[in-house]
N, C-alpha and C positions, 0 to 999 in steps of 0.2 A: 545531537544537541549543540556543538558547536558551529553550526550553519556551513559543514565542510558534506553539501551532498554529492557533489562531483567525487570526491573520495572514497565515499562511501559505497559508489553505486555497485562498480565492481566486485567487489567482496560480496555484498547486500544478495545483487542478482546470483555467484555461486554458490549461496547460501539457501537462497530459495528454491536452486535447483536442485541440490543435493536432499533436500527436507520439502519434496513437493507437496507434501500433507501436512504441514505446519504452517497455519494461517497467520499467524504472529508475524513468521518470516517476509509474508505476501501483504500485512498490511504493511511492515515498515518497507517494503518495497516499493509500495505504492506510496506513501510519503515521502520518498526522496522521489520519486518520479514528479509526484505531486509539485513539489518543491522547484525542483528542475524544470518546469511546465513542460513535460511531456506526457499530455492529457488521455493521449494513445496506449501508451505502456500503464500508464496511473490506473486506465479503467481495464486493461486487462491483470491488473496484478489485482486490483481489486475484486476482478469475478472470481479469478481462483481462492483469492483468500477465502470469498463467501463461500466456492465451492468447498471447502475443507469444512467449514465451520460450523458447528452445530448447536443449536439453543437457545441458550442466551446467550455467546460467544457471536452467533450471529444477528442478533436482536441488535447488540450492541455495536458490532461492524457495521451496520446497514445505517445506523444512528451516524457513528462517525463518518463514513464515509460521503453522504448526505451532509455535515458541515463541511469538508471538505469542498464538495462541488459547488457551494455556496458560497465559501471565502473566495474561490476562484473568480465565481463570476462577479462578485461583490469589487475585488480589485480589478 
């Protein structure tokens, strides 16, 4: 929230590792990547997220992460 994602990334990423079935983990992973512009790691924390996710958890990842790649190209 504080626009500190250098900070965060480390923790974020042994967070994600430790809880590889927690897509939560894998979207905020993918927004500080996001953030970071590093579009590589961004769309692969993003496939894992989807891969975890089931329902309308994933209804709604596929949503958001679709604005994402939007704002990107948009700036």
């Amino acid at each position: 929230r504080a626009g500190r994602f250098e900070e965060a990334l480390e923790p974020a990423k042994r967070y994600a590792q430790a809880t590889e079935n927690d897509w939560v983990a894998h979207q905020n992973l993918a927004v500080i990547y996001h953030e970071l512009r590093m579009a590589e790691m961004r769309d692969a924390s993003q496939d894992r997220a989807l891969a975890v996710s089931t329902g309308e958890n994933r209804e709604a990842l596929l949503a958001f992460f679709e604005r994402l790649r939007a704002e990107q190209v948009a700036s």
